[in-house]
N, C-alpha and C positions, 0 to 999 in steps of 0.2 A: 507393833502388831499385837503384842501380849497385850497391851493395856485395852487396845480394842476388842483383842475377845474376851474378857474382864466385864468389859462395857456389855456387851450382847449376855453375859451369862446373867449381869446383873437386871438386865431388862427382862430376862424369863424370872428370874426371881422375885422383881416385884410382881411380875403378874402372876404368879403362883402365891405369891403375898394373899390377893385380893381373889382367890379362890377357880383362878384361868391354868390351862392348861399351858399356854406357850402369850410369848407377846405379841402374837400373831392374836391370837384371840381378844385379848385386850381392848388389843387396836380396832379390831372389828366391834366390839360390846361400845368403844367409846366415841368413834367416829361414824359409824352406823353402816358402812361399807361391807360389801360381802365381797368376801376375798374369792369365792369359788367365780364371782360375777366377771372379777377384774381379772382372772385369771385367764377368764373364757377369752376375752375382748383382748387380751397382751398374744395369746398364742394365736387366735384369728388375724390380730395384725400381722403378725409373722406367714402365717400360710399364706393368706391374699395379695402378700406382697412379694413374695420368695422370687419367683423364677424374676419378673420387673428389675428389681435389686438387685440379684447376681446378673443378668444379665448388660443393664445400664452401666451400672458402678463399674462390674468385671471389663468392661470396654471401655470408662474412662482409665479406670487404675494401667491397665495394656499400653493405653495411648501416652501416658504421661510418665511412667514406672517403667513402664517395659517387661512386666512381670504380672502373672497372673493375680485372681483377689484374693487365693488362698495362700498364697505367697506374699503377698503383703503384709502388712504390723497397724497395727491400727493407730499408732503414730503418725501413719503415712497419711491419712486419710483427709487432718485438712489441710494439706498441700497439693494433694489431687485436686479436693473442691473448691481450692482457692484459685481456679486454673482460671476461673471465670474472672477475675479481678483481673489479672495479668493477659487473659488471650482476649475478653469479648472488651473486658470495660474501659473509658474513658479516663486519662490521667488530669487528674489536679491537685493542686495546693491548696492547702487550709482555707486563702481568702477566694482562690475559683472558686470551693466547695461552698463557701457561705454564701457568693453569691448567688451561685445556683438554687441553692436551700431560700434565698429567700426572694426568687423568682417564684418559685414553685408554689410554695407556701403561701404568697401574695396573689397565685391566682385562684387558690383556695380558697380565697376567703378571709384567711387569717394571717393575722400580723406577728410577723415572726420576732418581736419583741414582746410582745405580750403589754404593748403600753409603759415597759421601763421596767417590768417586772421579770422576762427573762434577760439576762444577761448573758452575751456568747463570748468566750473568753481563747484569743488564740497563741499558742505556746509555738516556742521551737521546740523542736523534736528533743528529748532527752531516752537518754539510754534506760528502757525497763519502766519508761512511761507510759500509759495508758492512752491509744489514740483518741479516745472521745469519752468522756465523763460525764453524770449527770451530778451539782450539789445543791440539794435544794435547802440552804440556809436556813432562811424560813417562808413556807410556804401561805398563801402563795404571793407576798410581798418579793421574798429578793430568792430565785432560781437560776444556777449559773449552769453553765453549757462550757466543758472546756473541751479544743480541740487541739490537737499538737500538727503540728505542720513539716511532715516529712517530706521527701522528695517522691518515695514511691507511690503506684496507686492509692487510693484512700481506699478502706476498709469501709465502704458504703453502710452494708449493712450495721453495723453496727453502728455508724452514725447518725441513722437513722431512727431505728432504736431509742438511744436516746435522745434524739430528737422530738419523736412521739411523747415520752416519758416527763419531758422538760417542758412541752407545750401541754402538758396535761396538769401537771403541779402546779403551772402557771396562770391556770386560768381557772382553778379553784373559786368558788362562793370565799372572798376574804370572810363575812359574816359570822360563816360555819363556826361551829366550836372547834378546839384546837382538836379534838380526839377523833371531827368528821374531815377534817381539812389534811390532817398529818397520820394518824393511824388507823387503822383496818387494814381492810382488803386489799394484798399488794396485789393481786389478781387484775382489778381495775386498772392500775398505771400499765401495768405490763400488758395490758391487752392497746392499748394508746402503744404500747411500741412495736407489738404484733402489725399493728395496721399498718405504721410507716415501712417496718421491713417488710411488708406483702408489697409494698410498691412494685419492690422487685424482681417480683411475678407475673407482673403486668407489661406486656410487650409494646404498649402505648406508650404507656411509661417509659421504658428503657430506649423506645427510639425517640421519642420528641424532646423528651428531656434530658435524658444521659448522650442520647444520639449515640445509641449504641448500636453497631452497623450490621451485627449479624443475631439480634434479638431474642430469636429462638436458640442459639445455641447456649445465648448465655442462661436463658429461660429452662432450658433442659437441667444443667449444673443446679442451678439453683431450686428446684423441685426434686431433684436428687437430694443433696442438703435437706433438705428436710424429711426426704424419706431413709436417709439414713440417722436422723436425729430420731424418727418412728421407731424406730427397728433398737435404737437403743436402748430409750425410754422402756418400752417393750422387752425389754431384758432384764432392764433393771428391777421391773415390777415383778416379771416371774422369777428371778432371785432370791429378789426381797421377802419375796410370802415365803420361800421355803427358807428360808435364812433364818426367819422369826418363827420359825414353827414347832420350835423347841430341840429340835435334832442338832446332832454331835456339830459342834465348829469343826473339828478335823478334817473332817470328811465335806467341809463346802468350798476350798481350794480348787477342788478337782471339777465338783457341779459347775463352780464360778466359770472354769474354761469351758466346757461342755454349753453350758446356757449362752454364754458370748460368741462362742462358737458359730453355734448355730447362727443366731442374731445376725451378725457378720462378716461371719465365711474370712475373715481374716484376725490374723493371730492378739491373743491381748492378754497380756501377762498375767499369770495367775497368781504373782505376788499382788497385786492388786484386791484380792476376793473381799479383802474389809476394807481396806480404801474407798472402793467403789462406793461404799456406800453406808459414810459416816454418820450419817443423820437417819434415826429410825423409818423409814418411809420414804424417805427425802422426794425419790420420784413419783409420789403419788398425788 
Protein backbone atom coordinates (compact mmCIF):
# COMPACT_ATOMS: atom_id res chain seq x y z
CA UNK A 1 0.00 0.00 0.00
CA UNK A 2 2.88 2.39 0.82
CA UNK A 3 4.51 1.96 -2.40
CA UNK A 4 1.21 2.81 -4.12
CA UNK A 5 0.87 5.92 -2.43
CA UNK A 6 4.48 6.78 -3.39
CA UNK A 7 3.16 6.03 -6.88
CA UNK A 8 0.16 8.53 -6.81
CA UNK A 9 2.49 11.25 -4.94
CA UNK A 10 4.94 10.78 -7.55
CA UNK A 11 2.29 11.24 -10.42
CA UNK A 12 1.38 14.81 -8.81
CA UNK A 13 4.87 15.58 -8.86
CA UNK A 14 5.66 15.16 -12.33
CA UNK A 15 2.76 17.07 -13.10
CA UNK A 16 3.75 19.90 -10.86
CA UNK A 17 7.03 19.13 -12.87
CA UNK A 18 5.53 20.36 -16.04
CA UNK A 19 3.73 23.47 -14.37
CA UNK A 20 -0.05 21.43 -13.47
CA UNK A 21 -1.72 21.79 -10.45
CA UNK A 22 -2.58 17.98 -9.69
CA UNK A 23 -2.39 14.91 -12.29
CA UNK A 24 -5.74 15.27 -12.82
CA UNK A 25 -4.98 18.30 -14.81
CA UNK A 26 -2.23 16.78 -16.70
CA UNK A 27 -4.35 14.18 -17.76
CA UNK A 28 -6.90 16.67 -18.97
CA UNK A 29 -4.13 19.03 -20.90
CA UNK A 30 -2.77 15.61 -22.51
CA UNK A 31 -5.76 13.58 -23.40
CA UNK A 32 -8.05 16.39 -24.16
CA UNK A 33 -10.92 15.05 -21.86
CA UNK A 34 -12.78 17.45 -19.54
CA UNK A 35 -12.97 15.83 -16.37
CA UNK A 36 -16.03 18.30 -15.07
CA UNK A 37 -17.82 16.60 -18.52
CA UNK A 38 -17.06 12.95 -17.35
CA UNK A 39 -17.97 13.69 -14.07
CA UNK A 40 -21.32 15.05 -14.96
CA UNK A 41 -22.09 11.68 -17.23
CA UNK A 42 -20.55 9.10 -14.12
CA UNK A 43 -23.07 10.73 -11.52
CA UNK A 44 -26.08 10.92 -14.02
CA UNK A 45 -25.35 7.28 -14.49
CA UNK A 46 -25.87 6.67 -11.02
CA UNK A 47 -29.17 8.90 -10.50
CA UNK A 48 -31.04 7.37 -13.55
CA UNK A 49 -30.18 4.20 -12.54
CA UNK A 50 -30.66 4.13 -8.67
CA UNK A 51 -34.03 3.21 -7.63
CA UNK A 52 -33.79 0.10 -11.28
CA UNK A 53 -30.58 -1.31 -9.37
CA UNK A 54 -31.46 -1.42 -5.80
CA UNK A 55 -34.59 -2.45 -6.71
CA UNK A 56 -33.76 -5.59 -9.40
CA UNK A 57 -30.28 -6.55 -7.74
CA UNK A 58 -32.04 -5.88 -4.02
CA UNK A 59 -34.51 -8.84 -5.27
CA UNK A 60 -32.13 -10.97 -6.84
CA UNK A 61 -29.45 -10.66 -3.88
CA UNK A 62 -32.96 -11.66 -1.28
CA UNK A 63 -33.76 -14.62 -3.55
CA UNK A 64 -30.33 -16.25 -3.83
CA UNK A 65 -28.55 -14.75 -0.20
CA UNK A 66 -31.36 -14.53 1.77
CA UNK A 67 -30.18 -11.24 2.96
CA UNK A 68 -30.75 -7.72 1.99
CA UNK A 69 -28.26 -5.62 -0.76
CA UNK A 70 -26.91 -3.52 1.94
CA UNK A 71 -26.09 -6.60 3.69
CA UNK A 72 -24.36 -8.02 1.22
CA UNK A 73 -20.09 -7.78 0.29
CA UNK A 74 -19.51 -7.18 -2.84
CA UNK A 75 -17.80 -10.35 -3.19
CA UNK A 76 -21.09 -11.83 -3.25
CA UNK A 77 -22.11 -10.31 -6.33
CA UNK A 78 -20.92 -12.60 -9.09
CA UNK A 79 -22.38 -15.49 -7.49
CA UNK A 80 -25.80 -13.86 -7.29
CA UNK A 81 -25.39 -13.09 -11.29
CA UNK A 82 -23.97 -16.25 -11.98
CA UNK A 83 -27.40 -17.58 -11.02
CA UNK A 84 -28.21 -17.30 -14.72
CA UNK A 85 -25.59 -19.99 -15.76
CA UNK A 86 -26.81 -22.42 -13.05
CA UNK A 87 -30.95 -21.79 -13.02
CA UNK A 88 -31.93 -20.47 -16.81
CA UNK A 89 -28.75 -22.06 -18.88
CA UNK A 90 -28.21 -25.11 -20.85
CA UNK A 91 -25.33 -27.72 -19.70
CA UNK A 92 -22.45 -28.75 -21.99
CA UNK A 93 -19.07 -29.97 -22.48
CA UNK A 94 -16.27 -28.44 -24.27
CA UNK A 95 -17.07 -30.52 -27.54
CA UNK A 96 -21.20 -29.86 -27.05
CA UNK A 97 -19.96 -26.11 -26.76
CA UNK A 98 -17.82 -26.33 -30.03
CA UNK A 99 -20.40 -27.87 -31.78
CA UNK A 100 -22.85 -25.60 -30.97
CA UNK A 101 -20.37 -22.59 -31.75
CA UNK A 102 -20.02 -23.91 -35.00
CA UNK A 103 -23.63 -24.48 -35.80
CA UNK A 104 -24.25 -21.00 -35.12
CA UNK A 105 -21.32 -19.33 -36.62
CA UNK A 106 -21.92 -21.45 -39.86
CA UNK A 107 -25.33 -20.00 -40.10
CA UNK A 108 -23.68 -16.62 -39.99
CA UNK A 109 -22.06 -16.80 -42.50
CA UNK A 110 -18.84 -17.52 -41.22
CA UNK A 111 -16.44 -20.29 -40.88
CA UNK A 112 -15.50 -20.90 -37.70
CA UNK A 113 -11.92 -21.97 -38.73
CA UNK A 114 -11.04 -19.16 -40.35
CA UNK A 115 -9.80 -21.35 -43.44
CA UNK A 116 -6.91 -23.08 -40.97
CA UNK A 117 -6.09 -19.96 -39.53
CA UNK A 118 -8.05 -20.13 -36.17
CA UNK A 119 -7.41 -22.98 -34.38
CA UNK A 120 -9.75 -24.21 -31.27
CA UNK A 121 -7.87 -26.15 -28.99
CA UNK A 122 -9.78 -28.33 -26.08
CA UNK A 123 -8.05 -29.01 -22.66
CA UNK A 124 -9.25 -30.98 -19.57
CA UNK A 125 -10.06 -28.91 -16.92
CA UNK A 126 -7.05 -28.23 -14.79
CA UNK A 127 -7.07 -26.70 -11.45
CA UNK A 128 -6.62 -22.48 -11.66
CA UNK A 129 -7.08 -22.79 -15.43
CA UNK A 130 -8.61 -20.50 -17.50
CA UNK A 131 -11.98 -21.71 -19.00
CA UNK A 132 -11.54 -20.11 -22.42
CA UNK A 133 -8.47 -18.17 -23.91
CA UNK A 134 -7.67 -16.35 -26.74
CA UNK A 135 -3.50 -16.77 -28.27
CA UNK A 136 -3.13 -15.06 -31.22
CA UNK A 137 0.57 -16.39 -32.19
CA UNK A 138 0.76 -14.60 -35.14
CA UNK A 139 -1.93 -12.82 -36.51
CA UNK A 140 -3.51 -13.46 -38.62
CA UNK A 141 -1.85 -16.68 -39.87
CA UNK A 142 -1.94 -19.07 -36.76
CA UNK A 143 -4.82 -17.75 -33.87
CA UNK A 144 -5.61 -20.30 -31.15
CA UNK A 145 -8.83 -20.59 -29.05
CA UNK A 146 -8.35 -22.87 -25.97
CA UNK A 147 -11.25 -24.12 -24.15
CA UNK A 148 -11.02 -26.42 -20.98
CA UNK A 149 -13.67 -29.00 -20.61
CA UNK A 150 -15.24 -29.04 -17.16
CA UNK A 151 -18.23 -30.84 -16.08
CA UNK A 152 -20.00 -27.81 -14.86
CA UNK A 153 -22.00 -25.29 -16.89
CA UNK A 154 -19.69 -23.50 -19.36
CA UNK A 155 -19.26 -19.90 -18.67
CA UNK A 156 -20.99 -18.77 -22.04
CA UNK A 157 -20.17 -15.47 -21.92
CA UNK A 158 -16.97 -15.47 -21.79
CA UNK A 159 -16.54 -17.90 -24.34
CA UNK A 160 -18.02 -16.04 -26.48
CA UNK A 161 -16.01 -13.30 -25.86
CA UNK A 162 -13.25 -14.64 -27.05
CA UNK A 163 -14.84 -16.17 -29.64
CA UNK A 164 -15.53 -12.69 -31.04
CA UNK A 165 -11.95 -11.62 -30.39
CA UNK A 166 -10.32 -14.81 -32.15
CA UNK A 167 -12.61 -14.54 -35.25
CA UNK A 168 -11.68 -11.00 -35.47
CA UNK A 169 -7.66 -11.60 -35.38
CA UNK A 170 -8.42 -14.24 -37.61
CA UNK A 171 -9.68 -12.72 -40.32
CA UNK A 172 -7.31 -9.79 -40.60
CA UNK A 173 -6.00 -8.31 -44.21
CA UNK A 174 -2.68 -10.92 -43.97
CA UNK A 175 -1.18 -7.81 -46.40
CA UNK A 176 -1.55 -5.25 -43.65
CA UNK A 177 1.72 -4.24 -42.20
CA UNK A 178 2.63 -5.86 -39.04
CA UNK A 179 1.78 -2.45 -36.83
CA UNK A 180 -1.91 -2.44 -38.67
CA UNK A 181 -2.52 -6.29 -38.38
CA UNK A 182 -1.07 -6.62 -34.51
CA UNK A 183 -0.96 -3.21 -32.76
CA UNK A 184 -3.29 -0.18 -32.27
CA UNK A 185 -6.57 0.04 -31.04
CA UNK A 186 -7.36 -2.77 -28.54
CA UNK A 187 -10.71 -1.09 -28.64
CA UNK A 188 -11.51 -2.82 -32.16
CA UNK A 189 -11.02 -6.54 -30.96
CA UNK A 190 -12.81 -5.95 -27.85
CA UNK A 191 -15.85 -4.47 -29.62
CA UNK A 192 -15.71 -7.99 -31.98
CA UNK A 193 -16.26 -9.63 -28.32
CA UNK A 194 -18.87 -7.00 -27.21
CA UNK A 195 -20.95 -8.29 -29.99
CA UNK A 196 -20.64 -12.03 -29.42
CA UNK A 197 -21.36 -11.54 -25.52
CA UNK A 198 -24.60 -9.31 -26.59
CA UNK A 199 -25.73 -12.59 -28.06
CA UNK A 200 -26.85 -13.04 -24.90
CA UNK A 201 -29.34 -10.39 -24.63
CA UNK A 202 -30.96 -11.63 -27.35
CA UNK A 203 -34.13 -13.79 -26.36
CA UNK A 204 -33.98 -15.42 -30.05
CA UNK A 205 -30.84 -16.22 -29.33
CA UNK A 206 -31.11 -17.95 -26.04
CA UNK A 207 -34.28 -19.94 -27.18
CA UNK A 208 -33.35 -21.26 -30.54
CA UNK A 209 -29.87 -21.74 -29.97
CA UNK A 210 -29.15 -22.13 -26.25
CA UNK A 211 -32.97 -23.46 -26.04
CA UNK A 212 -33.01 -21.66 -23.10
CA UNK A 213 -36.63 -22.46 -21.68
CA UNK A 214 -37.42 -19.53 -19.66
CA UNK A 215 -35.44 -16.64 -21.69
CA UNK A 216 -36.56 -13.71 -20.20
CA UNK A 217 -35.41 -14.57 -16.90
CA UNK A 218 -32.19 -15.36 -17.96
CA UNK A 219 -32.33 -11.98 -20.21
CA UNK A 220 -33.32 -9.94 -16.93
CA UNK A 221 -29.81 -11.39 -14.92
CA UNK A 222 -28.03 -10.71 -17.69
CA UNK A 223 -28.99 -6.87 -18.23
CA UNK A 224 -28.59 -6.67 -14.54
CA UNK A 225 -24.78 -7.73 -15.23
CA UNK A 226 -24.23 -5.17 -17.03
CA UNK A 227 -25.99 -2.45 -15.18
CA UNK A 228 -24.19 -3.40 -12.31
CA UNK A 229 -20.76 -3.37 -14.39
CA UNK A 230 -22.39 0.79 -15.13
CA UNK A 231 -22.65 1.52 -11.73
CA UNK A 232 -19.00 0.48 -11.11
CA UNK A 233 -17.24 1.86 -13.90
CA UNK A 234 -19.17 4.78 -12.77
CA UNK A 235 -17.49 4.84 -9.52
CA UNK A 236 -14.45 4.26 -10.53
CA UNK A 237 -14.46 7.36 -12.72
CA UNK A 238 -15.78 9.67 -9.86
CA UNK A 239 -12.90 8.20 -7.68
CA UNK A 240 -10.41 8.57 -9.94
CA UNK A 241 -10.88 12.37 -10.80
CA UNK A 242 -10.77 13.06 -7.10
CA UNK A 243 -8.09 10.68 -6.26
CA UNK A 244 -5.78 12.61 -8.95
CA UNK A 245 -6.81 15.92 -8.00
CA UNK A 246 -4.04 16.60 -5.82
CA UNK A 247 -5.64 16.04 -2.27
CA UNK A 248 -4.24 14.31 0.77
CA UNK A 249 -4.14 10.16 0.17
CA UNK A 250 -5.08 9.86 3.85
CA UNK A 251 -8.15 10.92 3.66
CA UNK A 252 -9.43 8.90 0.28
CA UNK A 253 -9.69 5.39 2.26
CA UNK A 254 -12.82 6.85 3.72
CA UNK A 255 -14.25 8.78 0.19
CA UNK A 256 -13.13 5.23 -1.51
CA UNK A 257 -16.20 3.65 0.82
CA UNK A 258 -18.51 6.54 0.70
CA UNK A 259 -18.16 6.57 -3.41
CA UNK A 260 -18.62 2.62 -3.56
CA UNK A 261 -21.03 2.97 -1.49
CA UNK A 262 -23.16 4.77 -3.01
CA UNK A 263 -22.39 3.03 -6.42
CA UNK A 264 -23.61 -0.35 -4.84
CA UNK A 265 -25.46 -0.14 -1.87
CA UNK A 266 -23.41 -3.20 -0.75
CA UNK A 267 -20.14 -3.36 1.32
CA UNK A 268 -16.59 -3.19 -0.40
CA UNK A 269 -13.55 -3.02 1.57
CA UNK A 270 -11.96 -0.01 2.16
CA UNK A 271 -8.42 -1.64 2.18
CA UNK A 272 -8.96 -1.74 -1.47
CA UNK A 273 -9.05 2.37 -2.04
CA UNK A 274 -5.43 2.08 -4.09
CA UNK A 275 -5.98 -1.32 -5.32
CA UNK A 276 -9.04 -0.35 -7.08
CA UNK A 277 -7.26 1.36 -9.14
CA UNK A 278 -3.73 0.77 -10.08
CA UNK A 279 -3.34 2.15 -13.30
CA UNK A 280 -3.71 6.03 -13.54
CA UNK A 281 -7.30 6.30 -15.31
CA UNK A 282 -7.50 2.75 -15.83
CA UNK A 283 -11.40 3.12 -16.26
CA UNK A 284 -11.52 5.66 -18.42
Amino acid sequence: MALLAERLGICHGIARSLGRESFRELWRDCVGIDPEALLELAEGALAETDDMYRDVLGWTVRKRLGCSLEDAGRHDIPHVLAGRYSDYGESYDGKGLLALTREFVGAMGLDLRCHGRLKIELHESRAGAHRAAVHPLHVPRDVRLSLDLPTERRDLLGWLGVLGRGLFLANIDKDCPFEDRRLGDGAIDLSWSRVFENLLLDKTFLKSVLKVQRPRDYDILAWLERLYDLRLVAARVIYELELYSGGSVERMQERYSEIFRRALVVRTPAEMYLHEVRKPFHSI
